[in-house]
C-alpha positions as CSV (number, residue, x, y, z in Angstrom):
1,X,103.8,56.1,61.0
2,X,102.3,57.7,58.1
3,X,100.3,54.8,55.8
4,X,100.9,56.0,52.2
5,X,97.7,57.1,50.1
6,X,96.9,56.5,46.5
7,X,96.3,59.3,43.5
8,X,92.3,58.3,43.8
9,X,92.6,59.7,47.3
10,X,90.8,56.4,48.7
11,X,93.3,55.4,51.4
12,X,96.9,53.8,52.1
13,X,97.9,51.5,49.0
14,X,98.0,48.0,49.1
15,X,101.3,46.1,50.2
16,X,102.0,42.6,48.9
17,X,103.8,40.0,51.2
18,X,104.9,37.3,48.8
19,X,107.3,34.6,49.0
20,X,107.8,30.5,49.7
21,X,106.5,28.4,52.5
22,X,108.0,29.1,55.5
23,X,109.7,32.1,54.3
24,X,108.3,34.0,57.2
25,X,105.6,36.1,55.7
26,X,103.0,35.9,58.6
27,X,105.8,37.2,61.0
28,X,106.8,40.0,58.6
29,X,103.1,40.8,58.2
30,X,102.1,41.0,61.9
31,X,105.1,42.9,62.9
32,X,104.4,45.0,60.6
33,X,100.9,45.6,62.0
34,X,102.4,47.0,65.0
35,X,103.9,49.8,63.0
36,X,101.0,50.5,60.9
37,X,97.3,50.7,61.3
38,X,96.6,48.1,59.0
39,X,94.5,44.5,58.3
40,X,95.8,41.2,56.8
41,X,94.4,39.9,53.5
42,X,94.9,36.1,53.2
43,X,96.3,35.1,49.6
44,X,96.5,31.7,50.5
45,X,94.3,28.8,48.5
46,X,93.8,26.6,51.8
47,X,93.3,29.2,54.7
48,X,89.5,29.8,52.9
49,X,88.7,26.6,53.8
50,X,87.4,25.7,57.2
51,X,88.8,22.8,59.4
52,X,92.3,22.7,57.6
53,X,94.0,24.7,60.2
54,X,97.2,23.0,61.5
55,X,98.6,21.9,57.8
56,X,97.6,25.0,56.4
57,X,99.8,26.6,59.2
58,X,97.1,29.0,59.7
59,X,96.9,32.2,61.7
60,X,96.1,31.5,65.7
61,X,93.6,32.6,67.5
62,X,95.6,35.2,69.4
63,X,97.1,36.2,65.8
64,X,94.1,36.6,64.4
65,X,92.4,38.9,67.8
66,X,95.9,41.2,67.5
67,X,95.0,42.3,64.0
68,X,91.8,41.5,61.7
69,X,92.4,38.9,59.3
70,X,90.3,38.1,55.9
71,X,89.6,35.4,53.8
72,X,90.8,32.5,56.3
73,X,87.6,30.5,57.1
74,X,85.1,31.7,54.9
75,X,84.4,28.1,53.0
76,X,83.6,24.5,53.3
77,X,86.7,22.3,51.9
78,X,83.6,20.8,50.6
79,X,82.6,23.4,48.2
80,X,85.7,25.1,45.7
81,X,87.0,28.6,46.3
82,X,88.5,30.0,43.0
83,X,91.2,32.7,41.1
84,X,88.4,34.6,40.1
85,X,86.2,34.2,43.3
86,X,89.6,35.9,45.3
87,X,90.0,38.6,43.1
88,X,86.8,39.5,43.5
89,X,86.3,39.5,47.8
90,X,90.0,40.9,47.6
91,X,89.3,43.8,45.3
92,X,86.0,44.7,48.0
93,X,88.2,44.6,50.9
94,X,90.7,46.5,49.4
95,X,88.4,48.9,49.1
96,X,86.6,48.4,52.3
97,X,89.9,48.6,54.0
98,X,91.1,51.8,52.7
99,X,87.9,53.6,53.4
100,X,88.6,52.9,56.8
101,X,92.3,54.7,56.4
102,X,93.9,51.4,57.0
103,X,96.8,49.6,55.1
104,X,95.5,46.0,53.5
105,X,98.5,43.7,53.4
106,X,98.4,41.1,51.1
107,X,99.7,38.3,52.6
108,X,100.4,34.5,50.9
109,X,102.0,32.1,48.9
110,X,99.2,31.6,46.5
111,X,100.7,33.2,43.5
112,X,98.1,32.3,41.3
113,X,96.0,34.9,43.6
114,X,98.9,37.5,43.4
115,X,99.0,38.0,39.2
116,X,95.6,37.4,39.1
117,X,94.7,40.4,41.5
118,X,97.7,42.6,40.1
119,X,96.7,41.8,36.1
120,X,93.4,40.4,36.3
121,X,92.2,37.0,34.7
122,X,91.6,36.2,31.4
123,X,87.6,34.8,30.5
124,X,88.7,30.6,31.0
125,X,86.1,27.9,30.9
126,X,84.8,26.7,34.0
127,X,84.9,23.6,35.7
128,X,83.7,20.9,33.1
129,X,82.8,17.4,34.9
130,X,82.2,15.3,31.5
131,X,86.0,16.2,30.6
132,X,87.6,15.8,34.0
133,X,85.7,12.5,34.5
134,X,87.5,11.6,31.5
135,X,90.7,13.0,32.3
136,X,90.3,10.6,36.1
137,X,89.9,7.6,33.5
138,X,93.3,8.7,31.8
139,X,95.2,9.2,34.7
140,X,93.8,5.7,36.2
141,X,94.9,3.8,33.1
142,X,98.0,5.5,32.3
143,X,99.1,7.9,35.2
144,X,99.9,11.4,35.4
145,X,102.9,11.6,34.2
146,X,101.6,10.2,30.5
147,X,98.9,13.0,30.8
148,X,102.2,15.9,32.1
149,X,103.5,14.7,28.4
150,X,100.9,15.3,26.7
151,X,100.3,18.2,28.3
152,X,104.1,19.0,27.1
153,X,102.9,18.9,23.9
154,X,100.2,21.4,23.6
155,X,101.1,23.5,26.0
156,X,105.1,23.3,26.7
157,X,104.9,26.5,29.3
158,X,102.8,25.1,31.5
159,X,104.1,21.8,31.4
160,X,107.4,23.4,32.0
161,X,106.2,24.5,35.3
162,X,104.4,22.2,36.6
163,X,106.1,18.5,38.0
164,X,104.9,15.2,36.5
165,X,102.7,14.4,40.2
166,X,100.4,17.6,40.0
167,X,97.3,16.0,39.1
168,X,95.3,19.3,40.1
169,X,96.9,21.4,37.9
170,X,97.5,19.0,35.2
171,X,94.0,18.2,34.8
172,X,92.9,21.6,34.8
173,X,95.1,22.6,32.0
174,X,94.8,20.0,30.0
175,X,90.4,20.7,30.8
176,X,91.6,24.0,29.2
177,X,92.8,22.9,26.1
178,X,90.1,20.4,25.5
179,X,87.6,22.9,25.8
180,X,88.9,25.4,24.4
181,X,91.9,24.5,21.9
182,X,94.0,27.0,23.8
183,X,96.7,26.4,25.9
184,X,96.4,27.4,29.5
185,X,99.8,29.5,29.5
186,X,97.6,31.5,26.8
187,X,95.2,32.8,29.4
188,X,98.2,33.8,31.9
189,X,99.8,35.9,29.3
190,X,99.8,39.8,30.1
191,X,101.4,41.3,27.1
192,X,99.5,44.6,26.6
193,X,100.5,48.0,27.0
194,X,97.8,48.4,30.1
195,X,99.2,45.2,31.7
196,X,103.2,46.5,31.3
197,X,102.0,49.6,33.0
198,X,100.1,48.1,36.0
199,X,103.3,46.1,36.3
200,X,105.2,49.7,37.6
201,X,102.1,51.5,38.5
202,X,100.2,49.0,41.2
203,X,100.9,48.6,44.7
204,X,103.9,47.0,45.7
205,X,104.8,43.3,46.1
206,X,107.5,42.3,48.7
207,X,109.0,38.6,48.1
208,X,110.8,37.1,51.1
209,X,113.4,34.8,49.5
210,X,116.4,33.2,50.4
211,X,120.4,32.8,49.3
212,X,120.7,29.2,51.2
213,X,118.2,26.8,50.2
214,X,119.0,24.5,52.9
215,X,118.3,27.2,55.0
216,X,114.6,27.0,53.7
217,X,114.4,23.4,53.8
218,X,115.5,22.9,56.7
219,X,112.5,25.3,57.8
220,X,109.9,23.1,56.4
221,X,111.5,20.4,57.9
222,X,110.9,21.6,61.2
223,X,107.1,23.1,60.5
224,X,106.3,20.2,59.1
225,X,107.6,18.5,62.7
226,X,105.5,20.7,64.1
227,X,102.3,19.8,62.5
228,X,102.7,16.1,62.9
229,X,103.6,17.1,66.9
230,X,99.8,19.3,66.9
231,X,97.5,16.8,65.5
232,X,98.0,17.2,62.0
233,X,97.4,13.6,61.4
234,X,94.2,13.8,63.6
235,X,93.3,16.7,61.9
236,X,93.3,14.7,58.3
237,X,91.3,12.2,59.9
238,X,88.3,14.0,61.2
239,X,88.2,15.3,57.5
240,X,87.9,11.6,56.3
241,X,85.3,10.8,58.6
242,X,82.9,13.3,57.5
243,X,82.3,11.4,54.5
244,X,81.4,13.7,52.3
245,X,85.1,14.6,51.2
246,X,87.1,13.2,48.5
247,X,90.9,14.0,48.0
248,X,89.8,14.9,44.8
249,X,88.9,18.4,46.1
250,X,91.0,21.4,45.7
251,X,91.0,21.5,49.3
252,X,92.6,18.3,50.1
253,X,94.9,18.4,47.4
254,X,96.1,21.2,49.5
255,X,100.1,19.8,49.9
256,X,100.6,17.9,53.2
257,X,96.7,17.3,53.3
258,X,97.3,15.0,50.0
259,X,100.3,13.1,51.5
260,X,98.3,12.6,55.2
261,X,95.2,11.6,53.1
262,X,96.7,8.8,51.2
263,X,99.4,7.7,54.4
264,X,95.4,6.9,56.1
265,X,94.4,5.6,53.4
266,X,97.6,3.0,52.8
267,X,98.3,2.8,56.2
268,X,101.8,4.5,55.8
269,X,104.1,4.6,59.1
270,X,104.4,8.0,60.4
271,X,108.1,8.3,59.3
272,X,106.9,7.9,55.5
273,X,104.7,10.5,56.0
274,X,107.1,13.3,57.0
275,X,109.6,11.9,54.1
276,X,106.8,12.5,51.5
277,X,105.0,15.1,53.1
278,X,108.3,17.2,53.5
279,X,109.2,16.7,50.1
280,X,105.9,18.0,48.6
281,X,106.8,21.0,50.4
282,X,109.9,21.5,49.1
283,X,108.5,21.2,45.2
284,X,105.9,23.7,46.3
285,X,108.4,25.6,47.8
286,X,110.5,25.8,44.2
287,X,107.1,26.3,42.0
288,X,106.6,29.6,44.4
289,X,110.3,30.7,43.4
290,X,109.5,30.0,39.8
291,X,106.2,31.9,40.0
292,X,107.8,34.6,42.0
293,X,111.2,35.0,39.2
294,X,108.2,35.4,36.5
295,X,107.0,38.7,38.6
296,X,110.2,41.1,37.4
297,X,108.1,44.0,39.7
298,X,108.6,42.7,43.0
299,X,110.9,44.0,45.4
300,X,113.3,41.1,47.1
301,X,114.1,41.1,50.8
302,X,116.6,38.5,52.2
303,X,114.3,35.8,54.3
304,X,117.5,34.3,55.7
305,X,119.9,37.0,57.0
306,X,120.5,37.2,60.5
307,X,118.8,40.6,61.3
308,X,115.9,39.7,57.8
309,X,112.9,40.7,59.8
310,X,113.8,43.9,60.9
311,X,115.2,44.6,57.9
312,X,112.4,43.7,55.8
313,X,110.2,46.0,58.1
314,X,112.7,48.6,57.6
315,X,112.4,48.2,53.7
316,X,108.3,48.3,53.5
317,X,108.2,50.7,55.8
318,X,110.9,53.1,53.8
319,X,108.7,51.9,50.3
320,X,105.4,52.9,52.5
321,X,106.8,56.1,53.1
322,X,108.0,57.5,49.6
323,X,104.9,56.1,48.0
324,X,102.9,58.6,50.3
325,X,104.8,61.3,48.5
């Protein structure tokens, strides 16, 4: 089938694969790869990092040999892998991928990754250790949750989105403000005439989601089986023993890798594992929907009807098509 090209004659546009954990995006991506000559671009914050395989759910081998995959593998958990970092090695294989007249799909949950590559980031401070060391003090003292209200307070949006337990992102905003007297939600905004027009004009972003949630949780329920049933526990543990790793890192604050990390730490029985670890899933699951109902320019497909992956193939393929003319 015919891949569709853009106006600046430089290939087959872009196609975004959005949608929850466990929505079935891989699936829809590779069966699409059958249809179309085309190469999978992770948008996924933990399939960068090396050794975090089975509770990233990543790609397989044979997945990965049946149709070129980027951006899975490419860094230590060790060392950080950032928004700005992916838009820039996307926006070169984009272009790489093109040039060779193939489709890049876009394929992920990460939808940080998603608005940044569709709108671009705004200039945000890096990384500041003077600040987050201080912030680790608060949290030790008085616990997240004191430093979610407070973030309440100076920054409501982002607060609004984010659950009292997400130290990561908590910290970071609240690093935000301190440096900079903004609010994070600030940065995020995209409220010029260029952005509104990207929002119509860019490549198109499919988002698998579903009409039963119970039909989704019950599908984390049973990858998160899964893990536990590959090694997923083992896997966490060969992490630990490196060393040089502190669940501190983006990388292990990866969900499921958090929970696993601190059930080895604590000694937690296996069954309080997959209560907790399950549950983290589920409240990464509904931030993903809350991201996702803030992105008015994607295109829904059902993730839970009985026939939903041929019909989602059906629908990208018909968009691929009447894009190309």
């Amino acid at each position: 089938m015919a891949t569709p090209s853009g106006t600046d004659g430089a290939g087959p546009l872009p196609i975004g694969i959005a949608g929850p954990t466990a929505s079935g995006k891989s699936a829809l991506a590779l069966a699409l790869a059958e249809r179309l000559p085309a190469e999978i671009i992770s948008v996924d914050s933990a399939l960068v990092y090396r050794g975090l395989d089975i509770g990233s759910a990543k790609p397989t081998p044979a997945e990965r040999a049946a149709v070129p995959h980027h951006l899975i593998d490419i860094r230590d958990p060790g060392q950080p892998y950032s928004a700005a970092e992916f838009v820039r090695d996307a926006t070169r294989l984009i272009a790489d991928i093109r040039a060779r007249g193939r489709t890049p799909l876009l394929v992920g949950g990460t939808m940080l990754y998603f608005k940044a590559l569709r709108h671009g980031l705004d200039d945000m401070p890096p990384a500041d250790a003077a600040v987050r060391a201080q912030l680790e003090a608060q949290a030790r003292q008085h616990g997240w949750p004191a430093l979610h209200a407070e973030l309440a307070r100076v920054d409501p949006l982002t607060a609004a989105r984010l659950p009292p337990g997400d130290s990561q992102r908590i910290q970071r905003a609240l690093e935000v403000w301190r440096l900079t007297g903004r609010p994070l939600s600030s940065f995020h905004a995209t409220n010029s005439e260029a952005a509104r027009a990207r929002q119509t004009s860019a490549w198109p972003l499919f988002s698998l989601e579903t009409e039963d949630r119970a039909w989704l949780h019950r599908r984390i329920a049973e990858r998160f089986d899964a893990m536990l049933a590959a090694g997923f526990l083992d896997e966490v543990a060969a992490l630990r023993a490196r060393g040089d790793l502190s669940p501190e890192l983006p990388a292990l604050r990866a969900v499921g890798y958090r929970q696993a990390w601190q059930a080895l730490d604590e000694g937690w029985p296996l069954a309080l594992l997959r209560e907790r670890g399950i549950a983290a899933t589920r409240q990464l699951a509904k931030r993903q929907l809350t991201w996702l109902r803030g992105m008015p320019w994607r295109r829904r497909l059902s993730a839970d009807a009985p026939d939903a992956l041929p019909r989602a193939v059906q629908a990208v393929l018909a968009a691929a098509a009447a894009a190309q003319n």
